[in-house]
C-alpha positions as CSV (number, residue, x, y, z in Angstrom):
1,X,-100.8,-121.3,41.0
2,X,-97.9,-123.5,39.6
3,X,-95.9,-125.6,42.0
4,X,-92.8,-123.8,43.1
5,X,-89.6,-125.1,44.5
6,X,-87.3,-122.9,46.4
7,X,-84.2,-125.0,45.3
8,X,-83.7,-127.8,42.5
9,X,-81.3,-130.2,44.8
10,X,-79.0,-130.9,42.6
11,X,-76.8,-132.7,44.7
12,X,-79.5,-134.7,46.0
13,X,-80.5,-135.6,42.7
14,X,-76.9,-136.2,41.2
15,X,-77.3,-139.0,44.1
16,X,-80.6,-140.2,42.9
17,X,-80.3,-140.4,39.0
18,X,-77.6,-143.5,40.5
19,X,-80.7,-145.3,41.5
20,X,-82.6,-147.0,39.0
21,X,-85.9,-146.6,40.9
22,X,-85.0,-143.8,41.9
23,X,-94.1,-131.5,37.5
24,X,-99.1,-112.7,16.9
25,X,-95.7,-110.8,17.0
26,X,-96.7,-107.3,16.9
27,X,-96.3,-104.6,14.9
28,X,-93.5,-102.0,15.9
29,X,-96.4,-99.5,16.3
30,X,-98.8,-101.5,18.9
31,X,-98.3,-101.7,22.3
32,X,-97.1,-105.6,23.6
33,X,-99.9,-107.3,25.5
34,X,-97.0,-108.9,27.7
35,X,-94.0,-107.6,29.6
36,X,-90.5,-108.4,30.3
37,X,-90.4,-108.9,33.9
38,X,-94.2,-110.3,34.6
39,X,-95.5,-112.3,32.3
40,X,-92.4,-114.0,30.7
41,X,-88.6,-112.6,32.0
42,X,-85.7,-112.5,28.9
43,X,-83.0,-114.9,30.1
44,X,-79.0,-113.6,30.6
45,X,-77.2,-114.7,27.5
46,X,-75.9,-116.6,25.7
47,X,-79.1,-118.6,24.5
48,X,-79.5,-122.3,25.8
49,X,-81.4,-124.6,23.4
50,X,-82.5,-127.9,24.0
51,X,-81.6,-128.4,20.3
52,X,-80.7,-127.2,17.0
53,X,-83.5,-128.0,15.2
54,X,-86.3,-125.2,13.8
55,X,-86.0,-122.0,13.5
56,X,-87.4,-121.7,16.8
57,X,-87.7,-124.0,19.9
58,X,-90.2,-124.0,22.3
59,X,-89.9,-126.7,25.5
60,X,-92.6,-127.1,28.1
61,X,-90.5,-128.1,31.5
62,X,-92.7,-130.6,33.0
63,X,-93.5,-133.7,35.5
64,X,-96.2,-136.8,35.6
65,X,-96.3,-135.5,39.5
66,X,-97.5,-132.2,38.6
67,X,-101.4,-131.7,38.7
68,X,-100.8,-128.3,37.2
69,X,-98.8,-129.7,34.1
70,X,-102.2,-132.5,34.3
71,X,-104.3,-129.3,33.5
72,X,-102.2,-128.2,30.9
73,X,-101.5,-130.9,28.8
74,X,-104.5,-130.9,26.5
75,X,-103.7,-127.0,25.9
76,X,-100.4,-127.7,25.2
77,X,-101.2,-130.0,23.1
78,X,-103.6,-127.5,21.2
79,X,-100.9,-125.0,21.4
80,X,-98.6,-127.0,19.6
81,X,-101.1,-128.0,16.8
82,X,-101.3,-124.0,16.7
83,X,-97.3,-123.0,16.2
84,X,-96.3,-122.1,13.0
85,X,-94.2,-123.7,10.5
86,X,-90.2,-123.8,11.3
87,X,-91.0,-124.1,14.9
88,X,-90.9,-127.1,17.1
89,X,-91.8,-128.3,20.1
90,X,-90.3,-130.5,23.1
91,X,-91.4,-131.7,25.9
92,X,-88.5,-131.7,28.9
93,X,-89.1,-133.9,32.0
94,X,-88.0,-132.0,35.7
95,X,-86.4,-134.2,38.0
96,X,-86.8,-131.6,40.5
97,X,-86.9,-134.1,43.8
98,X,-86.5,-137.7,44.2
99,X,-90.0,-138.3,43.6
100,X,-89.6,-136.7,40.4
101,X,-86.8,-138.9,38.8
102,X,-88.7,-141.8,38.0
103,X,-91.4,-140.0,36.1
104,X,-88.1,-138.6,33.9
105,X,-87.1,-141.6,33.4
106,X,-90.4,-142.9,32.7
107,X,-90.9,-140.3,29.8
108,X,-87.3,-141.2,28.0
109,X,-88.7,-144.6,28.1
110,X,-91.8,-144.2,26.1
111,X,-89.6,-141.9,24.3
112,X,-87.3,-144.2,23.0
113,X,-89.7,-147.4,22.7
114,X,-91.8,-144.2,20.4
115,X,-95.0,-144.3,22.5
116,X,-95.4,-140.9,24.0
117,X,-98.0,-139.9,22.1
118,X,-100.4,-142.3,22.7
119,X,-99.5,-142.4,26.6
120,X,-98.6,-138.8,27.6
121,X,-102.1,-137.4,28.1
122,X,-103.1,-141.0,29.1
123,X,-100.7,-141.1,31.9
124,X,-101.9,-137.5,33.5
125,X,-105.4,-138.9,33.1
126,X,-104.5,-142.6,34.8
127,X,-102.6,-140.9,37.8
128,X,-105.2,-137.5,38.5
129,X,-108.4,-138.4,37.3
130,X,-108.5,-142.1,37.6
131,X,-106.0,-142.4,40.5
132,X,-104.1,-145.5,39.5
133,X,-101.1,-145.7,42.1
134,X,-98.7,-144.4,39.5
135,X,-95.1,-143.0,41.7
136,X,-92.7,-145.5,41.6
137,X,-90.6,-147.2,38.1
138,X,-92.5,-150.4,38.6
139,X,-96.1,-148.8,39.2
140,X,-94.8,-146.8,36.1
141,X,-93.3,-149.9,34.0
142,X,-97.3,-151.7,34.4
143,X,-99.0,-148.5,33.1
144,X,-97.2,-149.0,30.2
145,X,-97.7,-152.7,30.1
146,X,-101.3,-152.0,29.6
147,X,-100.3,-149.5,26.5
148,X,-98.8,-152.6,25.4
149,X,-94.7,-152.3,25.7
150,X,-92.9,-155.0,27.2
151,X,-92.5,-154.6,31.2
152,X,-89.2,-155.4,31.1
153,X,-87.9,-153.1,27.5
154,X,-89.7,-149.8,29.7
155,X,-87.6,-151.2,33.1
156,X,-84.2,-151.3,31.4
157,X,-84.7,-148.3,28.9
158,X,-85.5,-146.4,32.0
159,X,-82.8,-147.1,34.5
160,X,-80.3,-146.6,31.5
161,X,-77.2,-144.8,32.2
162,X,-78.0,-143.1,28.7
163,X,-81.2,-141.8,30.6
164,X,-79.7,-140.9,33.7
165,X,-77.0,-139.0,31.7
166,X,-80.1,-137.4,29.4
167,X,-81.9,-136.2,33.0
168,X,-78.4,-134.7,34.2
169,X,-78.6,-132.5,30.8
170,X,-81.6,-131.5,31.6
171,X,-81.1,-130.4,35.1
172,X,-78.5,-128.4,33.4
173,X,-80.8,-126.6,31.1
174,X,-83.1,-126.0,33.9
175,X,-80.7,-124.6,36.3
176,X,-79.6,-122.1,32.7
177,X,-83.1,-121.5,32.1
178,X,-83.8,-120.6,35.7
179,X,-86.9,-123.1,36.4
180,X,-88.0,-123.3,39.4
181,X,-91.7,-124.7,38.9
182,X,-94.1,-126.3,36.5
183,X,-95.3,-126.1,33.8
184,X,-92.6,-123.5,32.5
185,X,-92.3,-123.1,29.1
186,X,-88.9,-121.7,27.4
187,X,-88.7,-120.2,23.5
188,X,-85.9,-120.3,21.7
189,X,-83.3,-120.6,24.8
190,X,-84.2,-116.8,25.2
191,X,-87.1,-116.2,27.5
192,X,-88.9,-117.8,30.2
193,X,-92.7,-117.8,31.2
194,X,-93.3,-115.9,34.0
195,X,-95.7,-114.8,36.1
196,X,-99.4,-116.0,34.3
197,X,-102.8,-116.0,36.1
198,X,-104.3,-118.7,33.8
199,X,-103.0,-121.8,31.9
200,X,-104.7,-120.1,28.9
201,X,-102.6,-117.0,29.1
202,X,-99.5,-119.5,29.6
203,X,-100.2,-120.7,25.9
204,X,-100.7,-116.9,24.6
205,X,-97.8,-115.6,25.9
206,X,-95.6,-118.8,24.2
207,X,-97.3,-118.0,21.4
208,X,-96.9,-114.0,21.5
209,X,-92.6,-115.1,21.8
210,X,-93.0,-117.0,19.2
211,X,-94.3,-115.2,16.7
212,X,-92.0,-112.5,17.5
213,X,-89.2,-114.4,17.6
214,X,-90.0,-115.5,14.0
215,X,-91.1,-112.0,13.1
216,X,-86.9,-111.2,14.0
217,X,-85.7,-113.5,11.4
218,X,-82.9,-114.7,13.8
């Protein structure tokens, strides 16, 4: 259902990110509703957090060139509306391929110039639904034109070496985490989604984790 990739390319991307232009806890009586090993897997330790901050993390691994993350960005962003106090939520760019880079770089853009939330389900929308030519930095840099930052703030923001070295970080928390498609969501470092049927049951079963890992204390 998700898109898959049989190997990140690290080396290939190390290359690329050079280029500027270069997808309720329960109870200890009730049965789980999810297992280790299908729906989500428990990831070797130590834990890898994207950051220190809340008692518990949850990260959606995504991409602008993933139809699938597309579909699931309005859940997502229900889901988070939904997630309790002391937990926060991140969103993580995959620069999976080539193609993919810009789109990361694109994100840490409107990150830093603070737009994200008024362009992140607008850019799913422009690119799938609408099907503005959105792949490359430029095509990228005159979306956000029209969301109204400067062409030129996005261009060098975005083929920053503090970017590239943010998308190398990530690629290393991917590769920990053990990604290999999207949308993946990770809690707390600790466990991975897994095999889900149904965008829907991708948000339950981040939820599920996270309720239990609050329910832990840890």
């Amino acid at each position: 259902m998700f898109k898959r990739f049989a190997s990140l390319r690290v080396l290939s991307l190390a290359f690329g990110l050079l280029l500027a232009s270069a997808c309720t806890a329960t109870g200890s009586n009730d049965a789980a509703p999810y297992t280790n090993g299908n729906e989500y897997v428990t990831l070797p330790a130590p834990a890898h957090r994207a950051s220190n901050e809340g008692k518990v993390e949850v990260v959606e691994v995504f991409s602008y060139g993933c139809i699938h993350c597309a579909h699931f960005a309005p859940i997502a962003e229900q889901m988070r509306k939904q997630l309790p106090p002391g937990v926060t939520f991140r969103l993580l760019p995959a620069a999976f391929n080539d193609q993919w880079v810009p789109f990361a770089r694109a994100f840490y853009a409107a990150q830093k110039l603070g737009v994200v939330d008024q362009t992140h389900l607008a850019l799913f929308k422009a690119k799938f639904e609408d099907h503005y030519p959105i792949s490359t930095l430029d095509e990228l840099a005159d979306f956000y034109a029209m969301h109204g930052v400067k062409r030129e703030d996005f261009l060098r923001i975005a083929a920053s070496d503090e970017v590239t070295q943010q998308i190398r970080k990530d690629m290393a928390l991917v590769q920990a985490w053990q990604v290999d498609g999207t949308p993946t969501i990770i809690v707390n470092g600790k466990y991975r989604t897994a095999n889900v049927t149904t965008l829907d049951e991708l948000s339950a079963v981040t939820q599920w984790l996270v309720k239990r890992e609050l329910a832990t204390g840890k």
